[in-house]
CHARMM-style PDB file with segment names, atoms N, HN, CA, C and O in Angstrom:
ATOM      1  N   UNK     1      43.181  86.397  70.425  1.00  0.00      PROA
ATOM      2  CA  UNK     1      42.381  86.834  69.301  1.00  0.00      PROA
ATOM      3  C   UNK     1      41.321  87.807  69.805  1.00  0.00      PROA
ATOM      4  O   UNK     1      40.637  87.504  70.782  1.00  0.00      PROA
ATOM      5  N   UNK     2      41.133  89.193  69.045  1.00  0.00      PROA
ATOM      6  HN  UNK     2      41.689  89.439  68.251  1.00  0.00      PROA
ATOM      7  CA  UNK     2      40.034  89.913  69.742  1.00  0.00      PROA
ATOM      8  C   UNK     2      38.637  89.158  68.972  1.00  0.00      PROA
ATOM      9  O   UNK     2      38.409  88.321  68.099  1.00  0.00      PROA
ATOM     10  N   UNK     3      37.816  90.150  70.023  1.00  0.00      PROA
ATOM     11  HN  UNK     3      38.002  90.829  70.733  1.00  0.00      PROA
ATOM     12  CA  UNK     3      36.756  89.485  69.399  1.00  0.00      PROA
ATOM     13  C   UNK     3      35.717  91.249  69.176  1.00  0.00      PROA
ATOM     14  O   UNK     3      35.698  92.192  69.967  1.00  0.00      PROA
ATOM     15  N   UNK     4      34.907  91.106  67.676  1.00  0.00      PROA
ATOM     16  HN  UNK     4      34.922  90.340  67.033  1.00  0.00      PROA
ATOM     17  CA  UNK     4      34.516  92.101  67.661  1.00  0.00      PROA
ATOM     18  C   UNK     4      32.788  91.697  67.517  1.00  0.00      PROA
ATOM     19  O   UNK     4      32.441  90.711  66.867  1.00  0.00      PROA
ATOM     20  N   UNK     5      31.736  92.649  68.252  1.00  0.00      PROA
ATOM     21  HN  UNK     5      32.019  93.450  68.781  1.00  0.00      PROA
ATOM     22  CA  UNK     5      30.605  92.998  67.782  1.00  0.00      PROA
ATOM     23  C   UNK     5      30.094  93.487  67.029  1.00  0.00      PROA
ATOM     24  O   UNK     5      30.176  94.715  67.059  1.00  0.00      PROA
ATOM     25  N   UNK     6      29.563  93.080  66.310  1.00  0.00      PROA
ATOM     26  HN  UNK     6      29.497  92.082  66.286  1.00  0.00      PROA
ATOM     27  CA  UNK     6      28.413  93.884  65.460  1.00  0.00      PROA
ATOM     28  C   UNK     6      27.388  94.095  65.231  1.00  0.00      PROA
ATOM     29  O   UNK     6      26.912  94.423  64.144  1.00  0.00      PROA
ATOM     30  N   UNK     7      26.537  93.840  66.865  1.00  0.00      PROA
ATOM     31  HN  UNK     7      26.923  93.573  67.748  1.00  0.00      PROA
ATOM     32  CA  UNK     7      25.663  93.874  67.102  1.00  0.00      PROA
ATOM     33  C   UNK     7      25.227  95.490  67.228  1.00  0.00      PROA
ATOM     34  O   UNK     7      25.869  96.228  67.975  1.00  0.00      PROA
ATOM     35  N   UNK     8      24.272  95.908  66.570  1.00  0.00      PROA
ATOM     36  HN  UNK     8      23.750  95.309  65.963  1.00  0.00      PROA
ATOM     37  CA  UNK     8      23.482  97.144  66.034  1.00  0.00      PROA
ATOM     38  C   UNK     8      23.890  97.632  65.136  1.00  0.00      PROA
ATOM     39  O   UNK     8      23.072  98.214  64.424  1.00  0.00      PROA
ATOM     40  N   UNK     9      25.218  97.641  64.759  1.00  0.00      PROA
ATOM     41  HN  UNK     9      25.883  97.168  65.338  1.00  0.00      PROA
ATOM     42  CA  UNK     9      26.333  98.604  63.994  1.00  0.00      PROA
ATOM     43  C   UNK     9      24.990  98.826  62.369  1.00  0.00      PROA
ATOM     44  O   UNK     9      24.912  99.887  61.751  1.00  0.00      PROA
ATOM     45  N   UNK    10      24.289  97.802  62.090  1.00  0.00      PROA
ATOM     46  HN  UNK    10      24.353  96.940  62.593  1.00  0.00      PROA
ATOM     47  CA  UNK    10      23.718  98.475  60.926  1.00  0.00      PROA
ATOM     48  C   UNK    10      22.514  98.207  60.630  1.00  0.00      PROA
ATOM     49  O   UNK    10      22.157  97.031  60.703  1.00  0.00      PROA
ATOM     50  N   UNK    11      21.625  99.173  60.242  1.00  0.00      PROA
ATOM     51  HN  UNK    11      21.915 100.128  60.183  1.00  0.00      PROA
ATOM     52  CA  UNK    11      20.123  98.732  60.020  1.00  0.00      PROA
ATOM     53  C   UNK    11      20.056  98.265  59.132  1.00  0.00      PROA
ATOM     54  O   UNK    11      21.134  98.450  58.567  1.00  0.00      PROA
ATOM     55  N   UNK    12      19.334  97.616  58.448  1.00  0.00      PROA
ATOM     56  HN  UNK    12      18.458  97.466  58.907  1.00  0.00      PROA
ATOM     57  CA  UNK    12      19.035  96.866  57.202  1.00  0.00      PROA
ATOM     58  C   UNK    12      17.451  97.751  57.162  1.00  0.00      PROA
ATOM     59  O   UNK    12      16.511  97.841  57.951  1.00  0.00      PROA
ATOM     60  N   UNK    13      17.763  98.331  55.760  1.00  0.00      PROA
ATOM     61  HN  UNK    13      18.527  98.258  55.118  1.00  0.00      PROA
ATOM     62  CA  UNK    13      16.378  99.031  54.956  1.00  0.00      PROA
ATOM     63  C   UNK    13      14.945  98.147  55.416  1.00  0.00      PROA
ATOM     64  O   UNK    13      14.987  97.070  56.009  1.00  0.00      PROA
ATOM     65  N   UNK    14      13.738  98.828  55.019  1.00  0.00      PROA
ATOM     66  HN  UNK    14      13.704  99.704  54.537  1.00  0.00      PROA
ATOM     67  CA  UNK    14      12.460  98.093  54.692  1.00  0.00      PROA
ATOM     68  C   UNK    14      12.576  97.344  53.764  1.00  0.00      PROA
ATOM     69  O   UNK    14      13.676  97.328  53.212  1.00  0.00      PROA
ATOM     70  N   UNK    15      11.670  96.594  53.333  1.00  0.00      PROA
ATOM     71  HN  UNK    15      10.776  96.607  53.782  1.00  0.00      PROA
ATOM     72  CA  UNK    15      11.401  95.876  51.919  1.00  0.00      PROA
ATOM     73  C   UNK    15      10.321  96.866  51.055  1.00  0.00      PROA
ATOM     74  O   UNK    15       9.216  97.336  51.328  1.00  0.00      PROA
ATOM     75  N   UNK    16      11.229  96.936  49.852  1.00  0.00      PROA
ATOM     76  HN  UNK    16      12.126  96.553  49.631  1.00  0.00      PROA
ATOM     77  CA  UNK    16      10.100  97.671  49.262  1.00  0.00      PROA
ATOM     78  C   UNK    16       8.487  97.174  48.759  1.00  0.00      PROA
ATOM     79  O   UNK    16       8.401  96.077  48.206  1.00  0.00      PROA
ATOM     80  N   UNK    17       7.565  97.777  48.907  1.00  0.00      PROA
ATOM     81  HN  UNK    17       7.635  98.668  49.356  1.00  0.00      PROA
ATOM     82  CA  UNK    17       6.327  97.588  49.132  1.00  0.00      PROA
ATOM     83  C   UNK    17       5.650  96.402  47.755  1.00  0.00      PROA
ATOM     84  O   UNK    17       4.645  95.701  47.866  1.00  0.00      PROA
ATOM     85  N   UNK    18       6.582  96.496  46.521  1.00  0.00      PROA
ATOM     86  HN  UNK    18       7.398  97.065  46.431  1.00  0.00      PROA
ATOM     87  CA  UNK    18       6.280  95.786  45.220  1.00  0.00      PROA
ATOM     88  C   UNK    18       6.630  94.539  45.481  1.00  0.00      PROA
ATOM     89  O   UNK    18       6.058  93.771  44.706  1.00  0.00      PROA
ATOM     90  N   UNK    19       7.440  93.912  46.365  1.00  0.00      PROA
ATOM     91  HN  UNK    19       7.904  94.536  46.994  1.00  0.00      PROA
ATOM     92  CA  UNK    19       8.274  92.624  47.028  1.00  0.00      PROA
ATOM     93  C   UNK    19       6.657  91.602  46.614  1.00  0.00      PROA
ATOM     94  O   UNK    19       5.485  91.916  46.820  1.00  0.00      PROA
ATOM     95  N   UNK    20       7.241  90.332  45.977  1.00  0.00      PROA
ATOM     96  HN  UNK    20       8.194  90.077  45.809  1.00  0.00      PROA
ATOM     97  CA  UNK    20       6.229  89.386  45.634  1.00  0.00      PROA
ATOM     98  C   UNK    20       6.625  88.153  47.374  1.00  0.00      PROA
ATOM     99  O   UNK    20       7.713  87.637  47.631  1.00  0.00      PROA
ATOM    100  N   UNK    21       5.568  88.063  48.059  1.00  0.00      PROA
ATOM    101  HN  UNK    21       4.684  88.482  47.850  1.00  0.00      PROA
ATOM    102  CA  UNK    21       6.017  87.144  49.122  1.00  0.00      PROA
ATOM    103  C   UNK    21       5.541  85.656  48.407  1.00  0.00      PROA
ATOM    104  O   UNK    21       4.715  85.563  47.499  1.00  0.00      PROA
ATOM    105  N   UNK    22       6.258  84.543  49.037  1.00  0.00      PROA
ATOM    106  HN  UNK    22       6.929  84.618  49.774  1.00  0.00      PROA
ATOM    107  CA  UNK    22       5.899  83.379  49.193  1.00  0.00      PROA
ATOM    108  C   UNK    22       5.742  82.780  49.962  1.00  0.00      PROA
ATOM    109  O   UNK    22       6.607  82.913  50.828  1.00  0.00      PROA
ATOM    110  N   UNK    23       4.488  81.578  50.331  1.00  0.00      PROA
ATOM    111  HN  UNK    23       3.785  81.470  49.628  1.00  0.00      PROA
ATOM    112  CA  UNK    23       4.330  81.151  52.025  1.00  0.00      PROA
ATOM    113  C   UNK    23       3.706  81.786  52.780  1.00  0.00      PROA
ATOM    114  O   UNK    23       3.249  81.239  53.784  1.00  0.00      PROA
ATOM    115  N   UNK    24       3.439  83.485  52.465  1.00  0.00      PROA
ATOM    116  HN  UNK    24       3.810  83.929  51.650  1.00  0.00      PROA
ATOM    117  CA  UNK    24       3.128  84.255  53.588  1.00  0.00      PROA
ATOM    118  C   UNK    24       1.467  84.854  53.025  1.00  0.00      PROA
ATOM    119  O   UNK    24       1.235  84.787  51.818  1.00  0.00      PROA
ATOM    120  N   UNK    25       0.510  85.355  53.865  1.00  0.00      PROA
ATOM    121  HN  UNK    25       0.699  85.410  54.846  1.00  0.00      PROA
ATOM    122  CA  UNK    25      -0.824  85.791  53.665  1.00  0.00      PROA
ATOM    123  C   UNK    25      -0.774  87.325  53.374  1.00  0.00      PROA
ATOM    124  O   UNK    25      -1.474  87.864  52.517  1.00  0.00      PROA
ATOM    125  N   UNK    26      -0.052  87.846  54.017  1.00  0.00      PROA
ATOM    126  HN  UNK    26       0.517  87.408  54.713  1.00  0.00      PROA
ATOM    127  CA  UNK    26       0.201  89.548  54.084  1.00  0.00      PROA
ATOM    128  C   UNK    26       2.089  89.540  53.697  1.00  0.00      PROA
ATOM    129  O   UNK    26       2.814  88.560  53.529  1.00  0.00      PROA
ATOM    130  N   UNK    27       2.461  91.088  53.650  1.00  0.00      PROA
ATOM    131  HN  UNK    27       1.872  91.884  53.786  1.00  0.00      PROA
ATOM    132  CA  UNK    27       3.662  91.284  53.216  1.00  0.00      PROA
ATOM    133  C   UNK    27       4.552  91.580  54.558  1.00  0.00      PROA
ATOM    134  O   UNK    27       4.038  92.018  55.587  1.00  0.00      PROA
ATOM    135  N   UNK    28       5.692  91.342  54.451  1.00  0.00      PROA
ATOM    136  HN  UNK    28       6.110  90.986  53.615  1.00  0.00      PROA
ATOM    137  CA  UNK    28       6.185  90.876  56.008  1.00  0.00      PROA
ATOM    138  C   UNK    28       7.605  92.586  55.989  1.00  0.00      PROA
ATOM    139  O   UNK    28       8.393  92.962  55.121  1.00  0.00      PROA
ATOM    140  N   UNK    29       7.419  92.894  56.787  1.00  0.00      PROA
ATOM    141  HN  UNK    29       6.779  92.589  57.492  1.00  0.00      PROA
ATOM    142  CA  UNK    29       8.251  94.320  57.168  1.00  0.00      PROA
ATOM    143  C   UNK    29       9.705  94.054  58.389  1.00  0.00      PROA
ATOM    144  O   UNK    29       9.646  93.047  59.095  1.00  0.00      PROA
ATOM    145  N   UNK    30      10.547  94.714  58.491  1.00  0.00      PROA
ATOM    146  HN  UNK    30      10.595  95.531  57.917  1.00  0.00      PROA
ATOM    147  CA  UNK    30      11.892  94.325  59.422  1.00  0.00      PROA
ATOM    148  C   UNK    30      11.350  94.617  60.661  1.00  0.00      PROA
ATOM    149  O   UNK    30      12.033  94.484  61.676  1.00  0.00      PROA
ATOM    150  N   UNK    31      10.189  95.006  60.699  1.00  0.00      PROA
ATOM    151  HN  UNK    31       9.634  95.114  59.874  1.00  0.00      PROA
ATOM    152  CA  UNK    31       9.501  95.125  62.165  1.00  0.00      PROA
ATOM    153  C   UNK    31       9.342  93.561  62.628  1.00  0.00      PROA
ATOM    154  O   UNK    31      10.043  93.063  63.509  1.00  0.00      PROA
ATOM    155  N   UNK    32       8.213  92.778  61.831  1.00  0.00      PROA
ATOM    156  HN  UNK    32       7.643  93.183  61.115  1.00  0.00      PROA
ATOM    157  CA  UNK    32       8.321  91.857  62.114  1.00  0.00      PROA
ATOM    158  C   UNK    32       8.930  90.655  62.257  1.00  0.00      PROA
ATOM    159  O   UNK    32       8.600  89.628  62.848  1.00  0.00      PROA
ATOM    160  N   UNK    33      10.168  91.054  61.416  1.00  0.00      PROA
ATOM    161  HN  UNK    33      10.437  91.889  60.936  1.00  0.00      PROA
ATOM    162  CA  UNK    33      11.141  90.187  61.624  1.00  0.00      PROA
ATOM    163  C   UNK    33      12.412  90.561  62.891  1.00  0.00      PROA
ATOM    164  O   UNK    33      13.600  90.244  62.838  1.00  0.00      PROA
ATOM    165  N   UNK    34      11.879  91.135  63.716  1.00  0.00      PROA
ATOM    166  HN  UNK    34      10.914  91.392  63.759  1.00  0.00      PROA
ATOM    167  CA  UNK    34      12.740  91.793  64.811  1.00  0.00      PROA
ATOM    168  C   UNK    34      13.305  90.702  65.830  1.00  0.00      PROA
ATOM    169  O   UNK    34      12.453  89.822  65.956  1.00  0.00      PROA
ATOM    170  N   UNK    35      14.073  90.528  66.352  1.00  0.00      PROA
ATOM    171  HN  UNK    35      14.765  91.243  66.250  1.00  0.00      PROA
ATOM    172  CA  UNK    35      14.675  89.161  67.299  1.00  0.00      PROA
ATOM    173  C   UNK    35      14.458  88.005  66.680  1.00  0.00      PROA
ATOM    174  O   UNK    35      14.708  87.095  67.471  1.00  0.00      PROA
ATOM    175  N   UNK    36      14.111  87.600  65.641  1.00  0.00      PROA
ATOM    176  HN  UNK    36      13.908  88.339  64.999  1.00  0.00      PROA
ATOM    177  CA  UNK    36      14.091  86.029  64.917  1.00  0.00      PROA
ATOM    178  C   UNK    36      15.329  85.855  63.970  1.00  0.00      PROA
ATOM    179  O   UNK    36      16.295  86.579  63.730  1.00  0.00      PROA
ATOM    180  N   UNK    37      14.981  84.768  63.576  1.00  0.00      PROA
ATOM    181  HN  UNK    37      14.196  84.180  63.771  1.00  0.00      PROA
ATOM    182  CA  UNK    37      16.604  84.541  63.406  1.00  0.00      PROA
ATOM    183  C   UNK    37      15.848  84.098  61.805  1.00  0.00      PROA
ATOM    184  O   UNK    37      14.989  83.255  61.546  1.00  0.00      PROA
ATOM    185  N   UNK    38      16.786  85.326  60.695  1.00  0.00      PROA
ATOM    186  HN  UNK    38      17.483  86.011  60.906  1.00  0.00      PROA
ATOM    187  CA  UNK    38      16.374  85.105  59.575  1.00  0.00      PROA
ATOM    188  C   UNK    38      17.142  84.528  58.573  1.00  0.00      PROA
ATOM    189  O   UNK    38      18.200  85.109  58.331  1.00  0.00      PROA
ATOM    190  N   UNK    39      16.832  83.348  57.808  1.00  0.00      PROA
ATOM    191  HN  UNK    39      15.973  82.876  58.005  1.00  0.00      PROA
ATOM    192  CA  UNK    39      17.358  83.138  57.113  1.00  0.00      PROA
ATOM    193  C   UNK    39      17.361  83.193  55.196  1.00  0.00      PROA
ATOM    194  O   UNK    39      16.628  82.513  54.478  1.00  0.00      PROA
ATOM    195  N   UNK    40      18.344  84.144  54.757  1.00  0.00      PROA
ATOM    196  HN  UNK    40      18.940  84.697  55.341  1.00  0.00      PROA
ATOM    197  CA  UNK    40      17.998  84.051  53.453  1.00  0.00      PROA
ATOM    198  C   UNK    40      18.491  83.558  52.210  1.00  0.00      PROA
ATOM    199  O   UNK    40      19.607  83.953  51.874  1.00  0.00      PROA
ATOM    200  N   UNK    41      17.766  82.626  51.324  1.00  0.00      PROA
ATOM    201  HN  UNK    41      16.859  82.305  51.597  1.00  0.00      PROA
ATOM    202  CA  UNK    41      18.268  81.964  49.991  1.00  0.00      PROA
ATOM    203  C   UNK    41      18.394  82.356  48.990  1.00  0.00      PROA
ATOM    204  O   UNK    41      17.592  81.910  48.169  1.00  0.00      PROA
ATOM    205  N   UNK    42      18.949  82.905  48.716  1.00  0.00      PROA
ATOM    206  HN  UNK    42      19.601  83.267  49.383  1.00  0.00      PROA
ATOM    207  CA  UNK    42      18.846  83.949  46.940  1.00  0.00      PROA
ATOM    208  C   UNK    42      19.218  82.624  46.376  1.00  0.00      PROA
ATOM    209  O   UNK    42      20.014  81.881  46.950  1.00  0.00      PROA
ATOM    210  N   UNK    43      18.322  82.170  44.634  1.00  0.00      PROA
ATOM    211  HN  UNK    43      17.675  82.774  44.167  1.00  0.00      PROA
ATOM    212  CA  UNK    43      18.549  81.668  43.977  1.00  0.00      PROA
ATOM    213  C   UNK    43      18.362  81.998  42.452  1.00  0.00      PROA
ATOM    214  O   UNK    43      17.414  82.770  42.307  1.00  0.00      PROA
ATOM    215  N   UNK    44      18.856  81.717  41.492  1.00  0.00      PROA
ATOM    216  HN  UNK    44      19.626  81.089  41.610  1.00  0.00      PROA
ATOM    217  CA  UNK    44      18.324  81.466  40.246  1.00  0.00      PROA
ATOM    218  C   UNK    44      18.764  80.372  39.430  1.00  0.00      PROA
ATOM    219  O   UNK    44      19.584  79.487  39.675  1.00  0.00      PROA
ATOM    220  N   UNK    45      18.157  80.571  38.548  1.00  0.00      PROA
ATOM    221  HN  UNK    45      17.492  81.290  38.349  1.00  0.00      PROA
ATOM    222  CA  UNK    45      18.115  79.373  37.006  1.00  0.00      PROA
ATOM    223  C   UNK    45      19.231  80.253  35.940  1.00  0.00      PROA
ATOM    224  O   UNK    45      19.189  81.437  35.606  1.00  0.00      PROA
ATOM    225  N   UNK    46      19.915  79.507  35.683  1.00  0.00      PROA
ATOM    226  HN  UNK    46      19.950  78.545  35.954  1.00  0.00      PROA
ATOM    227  CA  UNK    46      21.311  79.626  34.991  1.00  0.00      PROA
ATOM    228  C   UNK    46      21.128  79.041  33.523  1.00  0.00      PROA
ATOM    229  OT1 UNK    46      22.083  79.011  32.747  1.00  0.00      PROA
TER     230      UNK     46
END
């Protein structure tokens, strides 16, 4: 079985600046999320 990387292959945009945070004091940028390991929940009410 090969095995493939996709490590760099794609940047992921900024967050745009209107972004409502939760949990957080200031608004958080892909800078600072650089080498952490992110995890994300999209939810809604149906």
């Amino acid at each position: 079985m090969a095995t493939r990387s996709f490590a760099g292959n794609v940047n992921a945009p900024d967050f745009p600046a209107s972004v409502e945070w939760i949990n957080t004091d200031r608004p958080l940028s892909m800078a600072d999320l650089r080498g952490k390991v992110v995890i994300l929940d999209f939810w809604t009410y149906c």
